[in-house]
C-alpha positions in Angstrom: -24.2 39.4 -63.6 -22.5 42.1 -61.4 -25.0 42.4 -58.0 -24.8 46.2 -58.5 -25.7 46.7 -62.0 -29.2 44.0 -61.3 -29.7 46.6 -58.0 -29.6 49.8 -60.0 -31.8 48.3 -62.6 -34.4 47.6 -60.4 -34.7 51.0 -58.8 -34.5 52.7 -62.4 -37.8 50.3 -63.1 -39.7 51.8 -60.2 -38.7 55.2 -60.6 -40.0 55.0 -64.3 -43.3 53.6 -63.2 -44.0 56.3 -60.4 -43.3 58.9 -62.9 -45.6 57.9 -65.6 -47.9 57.2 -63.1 -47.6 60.9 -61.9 -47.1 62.4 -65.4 -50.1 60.5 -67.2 -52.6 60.0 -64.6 -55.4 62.2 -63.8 -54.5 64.6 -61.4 -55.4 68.5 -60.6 -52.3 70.7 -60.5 -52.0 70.7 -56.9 -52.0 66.7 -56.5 -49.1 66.1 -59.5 -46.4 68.1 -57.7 -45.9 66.0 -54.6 -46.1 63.4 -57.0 -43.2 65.1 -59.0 -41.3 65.2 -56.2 -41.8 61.9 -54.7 -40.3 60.7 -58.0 -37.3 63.0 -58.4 -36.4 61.5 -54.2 -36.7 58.3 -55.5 -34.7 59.0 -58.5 -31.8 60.5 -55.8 -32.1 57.6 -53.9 -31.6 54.6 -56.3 -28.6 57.0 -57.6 -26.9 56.8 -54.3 -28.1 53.0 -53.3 -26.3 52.3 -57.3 -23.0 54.3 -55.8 -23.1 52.9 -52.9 -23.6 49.1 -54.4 -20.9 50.0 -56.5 -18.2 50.9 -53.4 -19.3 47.7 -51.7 -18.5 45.7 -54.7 -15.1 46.9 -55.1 -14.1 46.7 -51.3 -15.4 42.9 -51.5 -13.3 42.3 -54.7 -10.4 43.7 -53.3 -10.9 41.7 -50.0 -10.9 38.5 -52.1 -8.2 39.6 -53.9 -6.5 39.8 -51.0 -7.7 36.5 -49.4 -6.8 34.5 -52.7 -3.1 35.6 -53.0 -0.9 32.7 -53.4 2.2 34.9 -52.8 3.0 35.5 -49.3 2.2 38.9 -48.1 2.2 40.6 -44.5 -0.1 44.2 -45.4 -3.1 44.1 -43.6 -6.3 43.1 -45.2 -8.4 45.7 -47.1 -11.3 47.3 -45.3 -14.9 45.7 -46.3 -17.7 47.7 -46.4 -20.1 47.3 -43.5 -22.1 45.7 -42.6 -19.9 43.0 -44.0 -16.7 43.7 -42.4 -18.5 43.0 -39.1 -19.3 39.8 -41.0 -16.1 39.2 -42.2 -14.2 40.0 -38.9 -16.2 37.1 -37.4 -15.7 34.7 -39.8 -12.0 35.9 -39.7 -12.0 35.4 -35.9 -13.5 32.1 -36.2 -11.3 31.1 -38.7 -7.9 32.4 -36.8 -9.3 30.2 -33.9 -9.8 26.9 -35.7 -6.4 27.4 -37.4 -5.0 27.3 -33.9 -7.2 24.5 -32.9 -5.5 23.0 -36.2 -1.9 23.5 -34.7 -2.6 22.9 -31.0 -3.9 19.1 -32.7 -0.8 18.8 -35.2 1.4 20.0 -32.2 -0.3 16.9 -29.9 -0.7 14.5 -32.8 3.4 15.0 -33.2 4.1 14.6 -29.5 1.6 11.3 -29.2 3.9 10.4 -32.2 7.4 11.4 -30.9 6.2 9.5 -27.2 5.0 6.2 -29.4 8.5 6.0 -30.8 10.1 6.2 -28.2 7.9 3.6 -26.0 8.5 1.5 -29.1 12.2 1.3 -29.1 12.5 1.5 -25.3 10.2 -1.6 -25.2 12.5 -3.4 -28.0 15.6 -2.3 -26.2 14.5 -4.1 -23.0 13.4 -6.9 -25.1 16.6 -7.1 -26.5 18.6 -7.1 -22.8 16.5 -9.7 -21.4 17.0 -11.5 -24.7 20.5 -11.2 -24.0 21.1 -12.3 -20.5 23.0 -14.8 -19.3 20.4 -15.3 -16.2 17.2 -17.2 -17.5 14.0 -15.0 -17.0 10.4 -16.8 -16.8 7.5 -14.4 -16.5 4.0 -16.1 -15.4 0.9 -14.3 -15.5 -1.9 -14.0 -12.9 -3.4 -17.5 -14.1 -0.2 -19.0 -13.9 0.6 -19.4 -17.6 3.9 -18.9 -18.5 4.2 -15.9 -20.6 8.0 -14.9 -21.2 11.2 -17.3 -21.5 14.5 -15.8 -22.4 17.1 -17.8 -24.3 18.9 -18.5 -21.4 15.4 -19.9 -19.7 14.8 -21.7 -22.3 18.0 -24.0 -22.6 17.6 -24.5 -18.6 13.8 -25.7 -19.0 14.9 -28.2 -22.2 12.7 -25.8 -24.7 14.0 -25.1 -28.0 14.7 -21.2 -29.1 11.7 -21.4 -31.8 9.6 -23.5 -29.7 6.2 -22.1 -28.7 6.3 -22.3 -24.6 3.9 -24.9 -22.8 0.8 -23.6 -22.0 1.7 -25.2 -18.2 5.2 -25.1 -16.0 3.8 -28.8 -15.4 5.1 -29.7 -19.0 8.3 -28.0 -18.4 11.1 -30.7 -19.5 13.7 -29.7 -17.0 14.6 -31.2 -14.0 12.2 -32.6 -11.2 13.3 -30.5 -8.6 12.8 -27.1 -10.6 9.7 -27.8 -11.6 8.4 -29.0 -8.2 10.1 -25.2 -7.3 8.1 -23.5 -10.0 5.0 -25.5 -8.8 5.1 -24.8 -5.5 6.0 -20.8 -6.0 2.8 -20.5 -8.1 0.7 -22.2 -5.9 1.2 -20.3 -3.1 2.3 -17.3 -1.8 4.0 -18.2 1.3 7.8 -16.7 1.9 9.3 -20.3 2.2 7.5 -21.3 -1.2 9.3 -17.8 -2.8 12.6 -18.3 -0.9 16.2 -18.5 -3.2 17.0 -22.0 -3.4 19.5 -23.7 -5.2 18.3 -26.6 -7.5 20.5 -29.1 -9.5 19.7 -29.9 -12.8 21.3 -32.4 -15.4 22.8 -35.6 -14.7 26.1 -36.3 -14.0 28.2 -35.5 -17.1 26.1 -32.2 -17.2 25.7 -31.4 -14.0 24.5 -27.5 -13.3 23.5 -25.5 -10.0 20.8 -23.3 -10.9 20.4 -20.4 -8.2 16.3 -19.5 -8.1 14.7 -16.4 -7.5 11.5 -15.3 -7.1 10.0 -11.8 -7.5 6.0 -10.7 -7.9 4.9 -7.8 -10.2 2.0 -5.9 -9.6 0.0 -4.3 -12.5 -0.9 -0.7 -11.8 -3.8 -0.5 -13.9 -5.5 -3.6 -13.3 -3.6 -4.9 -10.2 -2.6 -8.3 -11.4 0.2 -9.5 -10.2 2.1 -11.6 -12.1 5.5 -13.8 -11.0 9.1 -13.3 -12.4 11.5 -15.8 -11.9 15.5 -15.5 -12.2 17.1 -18.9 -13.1 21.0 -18.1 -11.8 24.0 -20.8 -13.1 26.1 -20.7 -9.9 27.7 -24.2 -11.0 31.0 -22.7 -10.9 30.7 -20.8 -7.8 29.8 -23.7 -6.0 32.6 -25.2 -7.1 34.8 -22.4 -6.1 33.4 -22.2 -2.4 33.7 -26.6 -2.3 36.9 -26.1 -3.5 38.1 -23.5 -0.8 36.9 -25.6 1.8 38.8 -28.3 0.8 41.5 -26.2 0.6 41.7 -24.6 4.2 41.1 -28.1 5.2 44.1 -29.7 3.1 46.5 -26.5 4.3 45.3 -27.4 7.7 46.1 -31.1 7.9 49.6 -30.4 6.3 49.9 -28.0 8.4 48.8 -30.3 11.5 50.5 -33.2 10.3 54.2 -32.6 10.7 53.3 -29.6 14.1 52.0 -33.2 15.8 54.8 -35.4 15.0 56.9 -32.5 16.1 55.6 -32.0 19.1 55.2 -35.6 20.4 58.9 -36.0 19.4 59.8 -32.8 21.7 57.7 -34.1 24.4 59.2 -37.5 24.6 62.6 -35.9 24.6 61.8 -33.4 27.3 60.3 -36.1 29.4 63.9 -38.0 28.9 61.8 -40.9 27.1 64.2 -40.8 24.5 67.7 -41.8 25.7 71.0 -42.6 23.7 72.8 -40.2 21.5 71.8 -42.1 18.6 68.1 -42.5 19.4 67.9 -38.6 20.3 69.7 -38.3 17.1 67.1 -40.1 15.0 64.6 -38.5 16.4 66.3 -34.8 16.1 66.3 -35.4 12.3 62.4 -36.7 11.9 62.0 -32.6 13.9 64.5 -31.4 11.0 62.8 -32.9 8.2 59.3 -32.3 9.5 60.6 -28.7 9.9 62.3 -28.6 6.0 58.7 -29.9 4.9 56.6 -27.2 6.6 59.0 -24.6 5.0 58.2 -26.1 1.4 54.7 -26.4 2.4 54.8 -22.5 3.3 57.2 -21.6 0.3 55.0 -23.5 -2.1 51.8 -21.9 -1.0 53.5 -18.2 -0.9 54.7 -19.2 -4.5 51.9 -20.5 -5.9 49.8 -17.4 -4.1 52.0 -14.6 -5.7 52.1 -16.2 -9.2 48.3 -16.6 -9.1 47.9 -12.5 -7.7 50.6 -11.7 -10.6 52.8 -9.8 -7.9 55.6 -12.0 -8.1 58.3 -9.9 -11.2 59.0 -12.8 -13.6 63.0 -12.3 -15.0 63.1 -12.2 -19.0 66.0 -13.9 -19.9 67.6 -16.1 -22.3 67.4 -19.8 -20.5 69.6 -22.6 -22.2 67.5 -25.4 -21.0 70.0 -28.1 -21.7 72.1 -26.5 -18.9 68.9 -26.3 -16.4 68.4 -30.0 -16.5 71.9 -31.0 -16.5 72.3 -29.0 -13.1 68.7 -30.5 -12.2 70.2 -33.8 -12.9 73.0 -33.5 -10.4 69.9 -33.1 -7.6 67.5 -35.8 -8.4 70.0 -38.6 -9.1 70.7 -39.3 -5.3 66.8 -39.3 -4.4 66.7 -41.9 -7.7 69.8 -44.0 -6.1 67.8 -43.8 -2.7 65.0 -45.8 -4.4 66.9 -48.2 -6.4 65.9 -46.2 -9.3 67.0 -45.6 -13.0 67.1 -42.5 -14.4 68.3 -41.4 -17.6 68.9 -37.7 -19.2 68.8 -37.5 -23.1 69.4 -33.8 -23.9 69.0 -33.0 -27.9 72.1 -31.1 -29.0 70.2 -28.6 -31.1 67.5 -27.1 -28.2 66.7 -23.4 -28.6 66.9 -21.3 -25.8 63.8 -19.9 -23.7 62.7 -16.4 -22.6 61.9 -16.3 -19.0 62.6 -16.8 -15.2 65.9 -19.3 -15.0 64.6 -20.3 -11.0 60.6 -20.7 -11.4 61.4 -22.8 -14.7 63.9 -25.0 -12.7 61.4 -25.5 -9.8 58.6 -26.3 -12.4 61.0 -29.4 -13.7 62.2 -30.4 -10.3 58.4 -31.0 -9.6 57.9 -33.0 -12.7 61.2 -35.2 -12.0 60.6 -35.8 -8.4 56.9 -36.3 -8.9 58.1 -39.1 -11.2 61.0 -40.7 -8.4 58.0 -40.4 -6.0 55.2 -42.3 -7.8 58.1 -45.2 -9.3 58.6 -48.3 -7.4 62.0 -49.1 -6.1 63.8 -50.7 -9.5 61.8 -48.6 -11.7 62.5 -45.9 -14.4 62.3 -42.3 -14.9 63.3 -40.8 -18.4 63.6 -36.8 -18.9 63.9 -36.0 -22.4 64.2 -33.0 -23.7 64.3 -32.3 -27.9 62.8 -29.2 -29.7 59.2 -29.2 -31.1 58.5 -27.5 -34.3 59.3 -23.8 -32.3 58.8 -24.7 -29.2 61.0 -27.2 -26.4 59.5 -29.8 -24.8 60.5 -31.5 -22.1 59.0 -35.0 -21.3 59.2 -36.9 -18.3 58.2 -40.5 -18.4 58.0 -42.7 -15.1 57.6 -46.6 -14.9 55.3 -45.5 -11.9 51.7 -46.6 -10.7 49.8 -44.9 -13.5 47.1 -42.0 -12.8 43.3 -42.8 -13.4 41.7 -41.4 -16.5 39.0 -39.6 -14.4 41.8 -38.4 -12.1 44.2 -36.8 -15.0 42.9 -33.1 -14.5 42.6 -33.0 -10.8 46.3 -33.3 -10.3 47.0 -30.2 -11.3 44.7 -28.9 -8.5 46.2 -27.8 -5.1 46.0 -30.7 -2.3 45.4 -33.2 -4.5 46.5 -36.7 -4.4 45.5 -39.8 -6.2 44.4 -42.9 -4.4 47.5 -45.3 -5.5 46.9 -48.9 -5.1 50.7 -50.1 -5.0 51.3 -49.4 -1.6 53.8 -46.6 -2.1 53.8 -44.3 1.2 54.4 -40.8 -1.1 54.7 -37.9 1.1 54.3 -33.9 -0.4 52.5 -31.1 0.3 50.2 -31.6 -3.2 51.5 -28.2 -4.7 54.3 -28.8 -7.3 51.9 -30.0 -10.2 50.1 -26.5 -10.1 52.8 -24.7 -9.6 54.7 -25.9 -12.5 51.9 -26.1 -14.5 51.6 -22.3 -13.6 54.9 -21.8 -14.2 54.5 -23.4 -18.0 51.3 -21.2 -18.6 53.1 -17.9 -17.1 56.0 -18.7 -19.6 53.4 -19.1 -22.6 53.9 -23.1 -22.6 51.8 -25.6 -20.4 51.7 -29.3 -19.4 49.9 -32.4 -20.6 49.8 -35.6 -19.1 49.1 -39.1 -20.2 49.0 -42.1 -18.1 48.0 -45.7 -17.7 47.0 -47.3 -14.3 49.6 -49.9 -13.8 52.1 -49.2 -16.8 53.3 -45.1 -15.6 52.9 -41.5 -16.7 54.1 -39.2 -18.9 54.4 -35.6 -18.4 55.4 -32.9 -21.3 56.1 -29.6 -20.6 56.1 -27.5 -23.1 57.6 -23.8 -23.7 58.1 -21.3 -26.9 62.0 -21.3 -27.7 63.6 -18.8 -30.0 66.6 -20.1 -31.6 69.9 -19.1 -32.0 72.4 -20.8 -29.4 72.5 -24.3 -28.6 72.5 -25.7 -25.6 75.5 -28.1 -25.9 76.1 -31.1 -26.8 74.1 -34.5 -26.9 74.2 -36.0 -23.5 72.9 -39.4 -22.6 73.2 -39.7 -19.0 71.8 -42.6 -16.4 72.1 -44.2 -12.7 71.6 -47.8 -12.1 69.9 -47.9 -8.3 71.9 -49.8 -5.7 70.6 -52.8 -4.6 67.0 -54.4 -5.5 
C-alpha cells in the first residue's frame, strides 16, 4: 500500500475523533470553540503532512526510476526530498567510493596478473636456454643436494635425460676425478677447492677435457647460498693448443736442422778444413740442397698458411688432367730411376676435364707421387692411375712402399707429421705435402683417401668433380725400369 495514502489515513482518523469528541461532549459555549478550532488545525495539518507525503513519494519514485535505468544516461540525478537526499547523497558518496575501491582492486588484480605472466614465461625462457646449452650446468642447494642438471650435465655425469638425479654427487656415475672435484667444492669453501680445473673424463676411445667452474649463489630472502657449477668440453681446444706446440716445435727443428748442417759446413770451409776442389765441391752442394730444402720448407708453410686464411685467389679454369700428369711424369721419373724404381703412368683416354687452379692441382699430385718414390724401397713400384669415376676423376697412386699403420692413417694429413717406418728408409721432407694436397683436393670440391697395409704399401686416391666435354688424349701406358738393383 502507497506510504502516503496509510499516512493520510491516519491523521483523517484523529481528526474525526477530536471533533466528535468536541461536537458531542459536554461542554459550555465558551469551552467547545477552542475545541473547534484545535480540530479545524489539525484538519490543516494532516492536509499538508498528506501533500507533503505525496511530493516525497514522487521525488523517491523518480529517483529510483532514475537509479534503475538499464539504458545509459549522463542527466544528473533527480532531487530527493529531504531529509532523504542528505540520506541518499551519503549512501551515493559511499557507494561512488567503493566503486573505486572496486576498480583500484580490478586495476591491481590485472597488474599482479600481467607481472605473473610475465615471471612465468621469463622463468620458462631461462629454463629453456639452460636447457639448451652446450655447457653442462649443476645447481646444488645449501645441503648439498643436487637440484638442477641440464642435458648437457647430464650426459657428462653418465645420467640419462629422464632419469631422476641422485639424491648425492657421491653417486654421480662420471669420472673419479670430477666427482672427487664436486666433493671437495662442496665441502669446503676454500678458493683452491673452487679454483677452474680441468678434469678428464672417459677412457681412451672417448676421451673428453671437461673445463670446471665454480660459482656460489646467494639467496636474498633467506640467504642460502647455493653452488653452481659449469662443466666446459675444452677437448678440442686442448688439442688445438698440443697441436700448436708441436707445431712451433716441428717448424723449429726443420728449421734448425738444415741452418746447422749449413753452418758446420761453412765453418769447416772457412777454417780451410775442407781442401780439394772436389771435396769443397761436395760439400758446396750439401749448402745448396740444404738451402733448396729450407725454401720448400718456407714455400710449403706460406702455401699451406694462405690456403688455410683463404687469401690465396684460386684460378678457375678448365684443367685436362691427362696433360697435368704426363708433364708430372717427365719430373718424377728421374727421382724413380735414382731409386732403382718402377713407375708406371696409365692415363684413361676418356678423362673429363676439371675446374680449377692448373699449379696448386699439379703440386697436390707431385706430393702424392713423390710421397710414394719416398716411402718405396729401391726396386719397388709406384703406379699413378688416373680413370674417371661416375662424375668425378680420380687419380690413384699406389706404392709398393713400407705401409702406414692403421692408427696412423689420419695423422698424415697433419702438418709435421711422420710415421715411425721400420724398413730402415732414411726419408727426408718437411711433413707438409700431405696437407697441402689434401687442401688442395678439398679447396677444389674433391679430397683424398688413403688405404694402406704395414709391409705390403699404400694407396692414395685423389679425387676431384670433372665436367665433361673434352678428352684428355689418348690412352697412355707409360713406365721406367730403375737401373741397377
Amino acid at each position: 500500500m502507497n506510504f502516503g495514502l496509510v499516512h493520510l489515513f491516519g491523521l483523517l482518523t484523529i481528526a474525526l475523533a477530536a471533533l466528535l469528541l468536541s461536537t458531542f461532549a459536554p461542554m459550555s459555549v465558551g469551552a467547545s470553540w477552542p475545541a473547534a478550532v484545535g480540530a479545524v488545525a489539525l484538519l490543516a495539518a494532516l492536509v499538508w503532512s498528506w501533500r507533503n507525503s505525496k511530493a516525497q513519494a514522487v521525488a523517491t519514485a523518480r529517483f529510483v526510476a532514475w537509479s534503475t535505468d538499464a539504458a545509459p544516461d549522463d542527466r544528473e540525478p533527480p532531487p530527493l526530498p529531504r531529509p532523504l537526499d542528505r540520506v541518499a547523497a551519503a549512501v551515493l558518496e559511499r557507494a561512488e567510493r567503493r566503486q573505486q575501491d572496486a576498480s583500484s582492486l580490478g586495476a591491481q588484480a590485472r597488474r599482479v596478473r600481467m607481472e605473473l605472466r610475465t615471471l612465468q614465461h621469463d622463468h620458462k625462457l631461462l629454463e629453456q636456454l639452460v636447457a639448451e646449452l652446450a655447457d653442462g650446468v649443476l645447481v646444488f642447494g645449501a645441503s648439498h643436494q643436487p637440484v638442477l642438471a641440464n642435458a648437457a650435465a647430464r650426459r657428462f655425469i653418465g645420467l640419462a635425460a629422464d632419469a631422476t638425479l641422485p639424491q648425492r654427487v657421491e653417486d654421480f656415475a662420471c669420472a673419479e676425478t670430477l666427482r672427487d672435484g664436486l666433493i671437495a667444492a662442496l665441502r669446503t669453501t676454500s678458493a683452491e677447492s673452487r679454483r677452474s680445473r680441468d678434469v678428464v673424463a672417459g677412457d681412451e676411445t672417448q676421451r673428453r677435457v671437461l673445463r670446471v667452474s665454480f660459482q656460489e649463489v646467494k639467496a636474498e630472502a633467506t640467504d642460502e647460498v647455493s653452488l653452481a657449477v659449469v662443466l666446459r668440453d675444452v677437448t678440442r681446444e686442448v688439442e688445438l693448443n698440443k697441436m700448436k706446440s708441436e707445431f712451433a716445435s716441428s717448424v723449429s727443428h726443420e728449421l734448425k736442422t738444415p741452418l746447422t748442417s749449413m753452418g758446420a759446413i761453412l765453418e769447416m770451409l772457412l777454417d780451410g778444413d775442407i781442401r780439394g776442389e772436389d771435396a769443397v765441391r761436395l760439400n758446396l752442394q750439401k749448402v745448396k740442397d740444404e738451402t733448396d730444402r729450407l725454401a720448400t720448407l718456407v714455400k710449403n708453410l706460406l702455401n699451406l698458411a694462405r690456403l688455410e686464411a683463404g687469401v690465396t685467389k684460386m684460378l678457375r679454369e678448365p684443367v685436362a688432367i691427362g696433360d697435368l700428369l704426363e708433364h708430372l711424369r717427365d719430373t718424377v721419373l728421374p727421382l724413380a730411376s735414382a731409386r732403382s724404381q718402377t713407375i708406371v703412368f696409365e692415363l684413361s683416354p676418356y678423362l673429363p676435364t676439371v675446374t680449377g687452379d692448373k699449379h696448386m692441382l699439379e703440386q697436390a699430385c707431385m706430393n702424392l707421387v713423390s710421397n710414394a718414390i719416398k716411402y718405396t724401397p729401391e726396386g719397388g713400384m709406384v703406379r699413378v692411375k688416373a680413370q674417371p669415376v661416375g662424375k668425378d676423376v680420380e687419380v690413384s697412386v699406389k706404392d709398393t712402399g713400407v705401409g702406414i699403420p692403421a692408427k696412423a692413417l689420419d695423422l698424415v694429413f697433419q702438418k709435421f707429421t711422420r710415421v715411425e717406418n721400420h724398413a730402415g728408409l732414411k726419408a727426408t721432407g718437411t711433413g707438409l705435402g700431405l696437407p697441402l694436397a689434401k687442401f688442395v683436393a678439398e679447396a677444389h670440391g674433391g679430397g683424398i683417401t688413403l688405404t694402406s697395409e704395414v709391409g705390403k704399401g699404400s694407396d692414395f686416391r685423389l679425387r676431384l668433380p670433372g665436367r665433361f666435354g673434352q678428352d684428355s688424349g689418348e690412352a697412355k701406358l707409360v713406365g721406367l725400369e730403375g737401373i741397377g738393383a
